[in-house]
KEDREN-681596 format. One line per 10 residues: number of its first residue (from 1); their letters; for each residue x, y, z of C-alpha. Coordinates in Angstrom, 2 decimals, always signed. Example, Ala and Ser with C-alpha at 12.3 -4.5 7.8 and 13.67 -1.06 7.14 Angstrom:
BEGIN
1> as> +12.30,-4.50,+7.80 | +13.67,-1.06,+7.14
//
This chain:
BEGIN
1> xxxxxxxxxx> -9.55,+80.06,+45.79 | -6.71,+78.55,+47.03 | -4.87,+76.10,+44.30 | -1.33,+74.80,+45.71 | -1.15,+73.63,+48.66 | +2.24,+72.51,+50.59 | +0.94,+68.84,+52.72 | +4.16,+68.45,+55.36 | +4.02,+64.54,+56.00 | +1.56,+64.11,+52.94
11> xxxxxxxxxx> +2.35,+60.23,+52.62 | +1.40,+59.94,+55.97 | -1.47,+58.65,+57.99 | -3.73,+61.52,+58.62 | -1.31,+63.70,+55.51 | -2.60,+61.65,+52.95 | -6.15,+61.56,+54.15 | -6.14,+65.00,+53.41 | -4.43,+64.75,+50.53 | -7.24,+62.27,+48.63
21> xxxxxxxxxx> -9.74,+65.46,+49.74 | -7.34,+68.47,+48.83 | -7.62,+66.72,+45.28 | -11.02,+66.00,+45.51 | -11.69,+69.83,+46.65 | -10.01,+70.80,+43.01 | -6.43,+72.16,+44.38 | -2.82,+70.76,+44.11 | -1.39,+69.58,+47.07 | +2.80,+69.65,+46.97
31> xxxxxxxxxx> +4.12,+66.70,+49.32 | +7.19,+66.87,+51.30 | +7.78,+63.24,+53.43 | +10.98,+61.88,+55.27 | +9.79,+58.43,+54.94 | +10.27,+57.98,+58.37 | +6.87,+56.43,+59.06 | +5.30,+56.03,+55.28 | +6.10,+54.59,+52.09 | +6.69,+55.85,+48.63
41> xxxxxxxxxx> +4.08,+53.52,+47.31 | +0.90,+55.73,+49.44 | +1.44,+58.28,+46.28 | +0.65,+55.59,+44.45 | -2.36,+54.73,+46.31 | -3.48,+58.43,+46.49 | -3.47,+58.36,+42.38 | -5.66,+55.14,+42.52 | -8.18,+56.90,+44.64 | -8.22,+60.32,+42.88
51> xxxxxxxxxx> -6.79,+60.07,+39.44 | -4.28,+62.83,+39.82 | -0.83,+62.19,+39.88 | +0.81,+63.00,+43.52 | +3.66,+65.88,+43.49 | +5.77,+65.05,+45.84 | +9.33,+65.37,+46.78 | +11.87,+63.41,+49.55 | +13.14,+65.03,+52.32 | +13.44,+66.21,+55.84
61> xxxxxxxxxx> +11.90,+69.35,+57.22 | +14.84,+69.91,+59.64 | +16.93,+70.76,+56.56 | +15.91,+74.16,+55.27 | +18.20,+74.19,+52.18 | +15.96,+71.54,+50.46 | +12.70,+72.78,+51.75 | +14.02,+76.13,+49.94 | +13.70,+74.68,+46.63 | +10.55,+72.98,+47.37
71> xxxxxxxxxx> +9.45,+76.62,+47.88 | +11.24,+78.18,+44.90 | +10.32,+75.20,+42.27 | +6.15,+75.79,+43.43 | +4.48,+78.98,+44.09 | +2.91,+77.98,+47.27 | -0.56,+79.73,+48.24 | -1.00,+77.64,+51.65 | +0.74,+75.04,+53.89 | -1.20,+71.60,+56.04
81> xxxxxxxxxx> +1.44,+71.12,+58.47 | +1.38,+67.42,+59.53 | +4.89,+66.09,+59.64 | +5.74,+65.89,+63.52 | +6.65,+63.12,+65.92 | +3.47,+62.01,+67.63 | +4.19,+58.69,+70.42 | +2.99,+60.34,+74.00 | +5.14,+57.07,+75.27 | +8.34,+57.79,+73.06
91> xxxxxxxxxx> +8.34,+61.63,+73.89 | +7.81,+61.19,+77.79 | +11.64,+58.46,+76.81 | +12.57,+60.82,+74.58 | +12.10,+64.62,+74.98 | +14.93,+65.79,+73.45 | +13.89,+64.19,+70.10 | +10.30,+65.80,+70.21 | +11.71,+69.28,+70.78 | +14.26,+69.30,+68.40
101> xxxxxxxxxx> +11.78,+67.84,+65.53 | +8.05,+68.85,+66.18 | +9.78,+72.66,+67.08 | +12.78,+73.00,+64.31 | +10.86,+72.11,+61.28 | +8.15,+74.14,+62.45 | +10.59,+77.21,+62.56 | +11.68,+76.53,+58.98 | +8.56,+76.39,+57.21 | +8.03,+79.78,+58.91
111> xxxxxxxxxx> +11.17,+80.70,+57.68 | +10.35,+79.77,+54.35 | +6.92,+81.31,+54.45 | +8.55,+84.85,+55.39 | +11.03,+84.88,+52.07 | +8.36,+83.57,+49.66 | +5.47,+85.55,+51.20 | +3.33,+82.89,+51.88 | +0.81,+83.72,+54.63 | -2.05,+81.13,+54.57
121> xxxxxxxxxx> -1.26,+78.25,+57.56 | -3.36,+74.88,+59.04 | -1.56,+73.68,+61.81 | -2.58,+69.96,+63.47 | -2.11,+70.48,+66.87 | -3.85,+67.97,+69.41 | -5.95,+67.59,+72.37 | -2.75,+66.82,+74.29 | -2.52,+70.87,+74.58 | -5.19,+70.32,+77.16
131> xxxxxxxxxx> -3.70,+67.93,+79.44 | -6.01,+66.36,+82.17 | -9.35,+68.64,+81.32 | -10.72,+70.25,+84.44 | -14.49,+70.27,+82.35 | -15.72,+67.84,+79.91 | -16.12,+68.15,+77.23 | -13.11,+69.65,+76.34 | -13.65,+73.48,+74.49 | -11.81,+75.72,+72.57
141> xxxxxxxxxx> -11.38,+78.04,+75.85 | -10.86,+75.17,+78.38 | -7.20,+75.99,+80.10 | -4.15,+74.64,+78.43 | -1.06,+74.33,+79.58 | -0.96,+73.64,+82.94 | -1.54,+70.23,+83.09 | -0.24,+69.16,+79.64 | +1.27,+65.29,+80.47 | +4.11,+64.54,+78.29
151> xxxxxxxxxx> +6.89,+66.47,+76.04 | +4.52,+65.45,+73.09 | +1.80,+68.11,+73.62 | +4.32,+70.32,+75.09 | +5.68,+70.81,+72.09 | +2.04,+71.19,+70.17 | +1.45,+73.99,+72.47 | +4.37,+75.56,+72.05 | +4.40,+75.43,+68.41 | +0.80,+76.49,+68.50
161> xxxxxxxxxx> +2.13,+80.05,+70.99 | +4.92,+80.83,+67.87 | +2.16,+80.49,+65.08 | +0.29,+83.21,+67.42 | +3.15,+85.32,+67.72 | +4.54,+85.26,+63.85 | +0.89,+85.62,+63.12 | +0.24,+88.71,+65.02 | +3.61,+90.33,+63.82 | +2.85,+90.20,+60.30
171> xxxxxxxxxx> +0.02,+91.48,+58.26 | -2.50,+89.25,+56.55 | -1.24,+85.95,+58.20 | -4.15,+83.41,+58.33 | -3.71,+80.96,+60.42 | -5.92,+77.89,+61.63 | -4.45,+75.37,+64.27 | -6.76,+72.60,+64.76 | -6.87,+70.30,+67.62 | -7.19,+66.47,+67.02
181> xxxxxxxxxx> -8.46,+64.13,+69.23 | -7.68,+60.50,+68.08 | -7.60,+59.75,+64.67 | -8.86,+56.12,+63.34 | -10.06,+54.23,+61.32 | -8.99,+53.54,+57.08 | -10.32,+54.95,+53.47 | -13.18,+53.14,+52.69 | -11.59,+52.09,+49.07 | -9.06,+49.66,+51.44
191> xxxxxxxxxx> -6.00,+51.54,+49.83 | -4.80,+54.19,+52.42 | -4.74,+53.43,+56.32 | -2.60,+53.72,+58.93 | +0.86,+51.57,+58.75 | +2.93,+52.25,+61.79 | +6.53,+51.05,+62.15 | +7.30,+49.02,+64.99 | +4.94,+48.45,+68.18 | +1.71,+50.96,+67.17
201> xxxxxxxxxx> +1.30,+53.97,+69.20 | -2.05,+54.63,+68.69 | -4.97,+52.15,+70.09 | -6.61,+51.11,+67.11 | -3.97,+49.44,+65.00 | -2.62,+47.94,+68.21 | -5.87,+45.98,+68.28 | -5.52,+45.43,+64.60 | -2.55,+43.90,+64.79 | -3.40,+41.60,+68.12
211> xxxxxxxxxx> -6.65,+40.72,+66.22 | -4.61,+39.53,+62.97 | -2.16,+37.59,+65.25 | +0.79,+40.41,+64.84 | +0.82,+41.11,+68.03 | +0.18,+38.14,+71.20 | -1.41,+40.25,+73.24 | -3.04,+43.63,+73.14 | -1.74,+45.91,+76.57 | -4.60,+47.77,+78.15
221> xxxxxxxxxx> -2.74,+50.42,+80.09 | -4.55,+50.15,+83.46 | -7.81,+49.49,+84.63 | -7.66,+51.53,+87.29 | -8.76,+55.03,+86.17 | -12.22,+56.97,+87.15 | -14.31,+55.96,+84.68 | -17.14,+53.64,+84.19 | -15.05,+50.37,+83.04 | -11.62,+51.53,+84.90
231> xxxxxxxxxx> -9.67,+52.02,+81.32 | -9.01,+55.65,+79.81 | -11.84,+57.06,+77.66 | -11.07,+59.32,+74.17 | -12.58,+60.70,+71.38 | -11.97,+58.93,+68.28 | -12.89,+60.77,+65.31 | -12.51,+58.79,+61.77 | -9.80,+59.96,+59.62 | -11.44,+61.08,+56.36
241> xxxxxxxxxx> -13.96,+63.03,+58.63 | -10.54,+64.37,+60.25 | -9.57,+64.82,+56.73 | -12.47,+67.19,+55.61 | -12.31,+69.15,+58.92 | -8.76,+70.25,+56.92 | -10.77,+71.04,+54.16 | -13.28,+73.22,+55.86 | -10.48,+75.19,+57.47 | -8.85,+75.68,+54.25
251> xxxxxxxxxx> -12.03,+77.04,+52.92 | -12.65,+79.47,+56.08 | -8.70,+80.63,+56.07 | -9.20,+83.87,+54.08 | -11.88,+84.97,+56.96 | -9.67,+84.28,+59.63 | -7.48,+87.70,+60.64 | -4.44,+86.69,+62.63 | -5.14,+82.76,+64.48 | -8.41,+80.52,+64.94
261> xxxxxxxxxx> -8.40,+77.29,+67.04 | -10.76,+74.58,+66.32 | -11.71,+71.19,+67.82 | -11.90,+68.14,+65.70 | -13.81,+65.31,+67.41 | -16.72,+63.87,+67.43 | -18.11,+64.51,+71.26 | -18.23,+61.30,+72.34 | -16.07,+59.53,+74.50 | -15.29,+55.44,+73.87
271> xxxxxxxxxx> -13.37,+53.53,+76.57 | -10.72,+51.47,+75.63 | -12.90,+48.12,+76.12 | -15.78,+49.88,+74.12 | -13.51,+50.04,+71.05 | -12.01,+46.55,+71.75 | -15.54,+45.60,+71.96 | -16.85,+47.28,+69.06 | -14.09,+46.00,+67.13 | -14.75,+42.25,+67.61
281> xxxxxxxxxx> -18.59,+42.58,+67.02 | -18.29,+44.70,+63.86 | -15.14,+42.37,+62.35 | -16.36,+39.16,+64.36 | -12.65,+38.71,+65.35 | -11.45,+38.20,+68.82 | -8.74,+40.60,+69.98 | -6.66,+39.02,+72.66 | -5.61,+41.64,+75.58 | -3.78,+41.67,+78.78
291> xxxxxxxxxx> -4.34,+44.38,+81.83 | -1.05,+46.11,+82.35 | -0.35,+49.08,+84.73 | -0.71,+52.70,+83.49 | +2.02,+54.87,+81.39 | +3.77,+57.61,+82.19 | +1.67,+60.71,+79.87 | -1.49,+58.95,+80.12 | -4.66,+60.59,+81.24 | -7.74,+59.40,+82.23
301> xxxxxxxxxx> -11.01,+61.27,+79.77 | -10.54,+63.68,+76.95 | -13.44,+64.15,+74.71 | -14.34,+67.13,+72.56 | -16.73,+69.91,+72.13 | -16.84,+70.40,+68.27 | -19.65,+72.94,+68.05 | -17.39,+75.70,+67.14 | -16.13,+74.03,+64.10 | -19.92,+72.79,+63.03
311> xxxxxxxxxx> -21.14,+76.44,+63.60 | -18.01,+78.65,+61.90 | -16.63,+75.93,+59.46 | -19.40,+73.82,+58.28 | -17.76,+70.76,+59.18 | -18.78,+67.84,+61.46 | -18.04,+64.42,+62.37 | -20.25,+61.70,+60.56 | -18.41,+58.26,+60.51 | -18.85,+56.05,+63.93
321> xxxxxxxxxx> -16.46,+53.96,+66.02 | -18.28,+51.06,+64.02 | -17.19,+52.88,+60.63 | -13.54,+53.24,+62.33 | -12.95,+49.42,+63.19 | -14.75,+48.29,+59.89 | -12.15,+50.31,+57.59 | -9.63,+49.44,+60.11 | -10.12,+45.66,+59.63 | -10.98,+46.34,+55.70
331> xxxxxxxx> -7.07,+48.11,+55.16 | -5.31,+45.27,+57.30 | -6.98,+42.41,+54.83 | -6.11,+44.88,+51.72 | -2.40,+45.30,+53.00 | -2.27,+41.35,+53.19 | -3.98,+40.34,+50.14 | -1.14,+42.56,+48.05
//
């Protein structure tokens, strides 16, 4: 079985989800986190959950020196690849940030992987591969590429066509890439959750925040799309089911020869009022809102087609919308109350 396991982004949002179950699962997970959107104290958190002390160590991907120690002080059996850039908005502003980071430190772990023969990969990609779906819902073989909206999933495709290609040149790579759709919601213990920096780029903690008085207004990026309330419908899969999905794929890696691909979602679409909705009935809060016109990036349904990853990996989604807003609400009040 696999024992140590390299978490890129660990203190992260979705990272150290996954790192609470990697623990749980009985392996070692080895951190590596800038900081840039986390907080040294989420190891601290992870230990409360678990019990295990956190390895972990500070530092940037894009420099390959230190992630060459990281690789030469552990003796690596797997990497979770998390760390990336992930605002749609900031990488439509920004593109030249989102190729140089999401691409470079995805070339060094490679790198790294080639010297200290390490051959076992999960890769979070994201349902941005897929651009404006010409079917719903969205499969494993629906067309990518060609209508991908912003430099954001650009550059999850792209990193997802080099895993291919360093996969099928070498022998015995395993490598799982796994396509999110929107990750929400909080650990039910109140301790880990999602803490952006700055405005939220995501939906759900933008409500959070209007709903706790953060933010004045919530901004509902048009009205105006083809669906049944006019505002963009996703599939919002809760984070610790996100979490195990990792887990599962972990599990399956030693049966994979060469690349999988896998869908994480739940199959169900939720407007952007439905979650607003659902979020004041389950919290009994009132989430203040304005209508503004559409971003750049933006498209208007994406919802998955998991059955692949219930039939090969065992895995499904279990936790609601309801379950997403309630731990959403339950992490804000447990961040404030500290």
């Amino acid at each position: 079985m696999i024992k140590k396991i390299l978490v890129t982004g660990g203190l992260g949002y979705i990272g150290s989800h996954a790192t609470v179950e990697l623990i749980k699962s009985g392996r070692t997970p080895v951190i590596v986190d800038n900081l840039s959107n986390s907080t040294p104290s989420v190891a601290t958190r992870i230990k409360q959950i678990t019990g295990h002390d956190t390895l972990w160590h500070e530092g940037d991907l894009l420099d390959l020196a230190f992630l060459k120690t990281v690789f030469s002080k552990h003796e690596i059996s797997a990497i979770m690849h998390f760390a990336a850039l992930k605002s749609v908005g900031e990488s439509t502003e920004n593109p030249l940030r989102y190729y140089l980071h999401n691409l470079v430190t995805t070339f060094n772990l490679l790198l790294c992987m080639q010297e200290f023969a390490v051959n076992k990969f999960v890769f979070s990609s994201s349902a941005a591969v897929y651009g404006e779906p010409e079917n719903l819902p969205v499969t494993e073989g629906s067309q990518v590429g060609t209508s991908v909206a912003n430099p954001y999933g650009w550059t999850k495709l792209m990193m997802e066509q080099i895993l291919r290609d360093v996969a099928a040149s070498q022998q015995n790579w395993h490598v799982t890439i796994l396509r999110y759709f929107n990750a929400v919601g909080a650990h039910p213990s109140g301790l880990l959750g999602e803490s952006p920096k700055g405005t939220p780029a995501n939906l759900l903690p933008y409500v959070v925040q209007a709903a706790a008085g953060q933010q004045e207004h919530l901004f509902v990026y048009g009205d105006d799309y083809d669906t049944p309330d006019g505002t963009g419908i996703r599939d919002y899969i809760h984070v610790v089911d996100l979490a195990r999905g990792h887990i599962a794929a972990l599990h399956h890696l030693d049966e994979i020869d060469g690349t999988a691909v896998y869908n994480l979602g739940t199959g169900r679409g939720v407007s952007v009022l439905e979650l607003i909705d659902a979020f004041q009935k389950v919290n009994g809060v009132t989430v203040p809102y304005k209508i503004v016109p559409r971003r750049p990036g933006d498209i208007a349904i994406s919802y998955a087609d998991p059955t692949k990853a219930q039939r090969e990996l065992g895995w499904e989604a279990t936790l609601t919308i309801h379950d997403a807003c309630r731990t959403a609400w339950q992490w804000e009040h447990a961040r404030k109350d500290e």
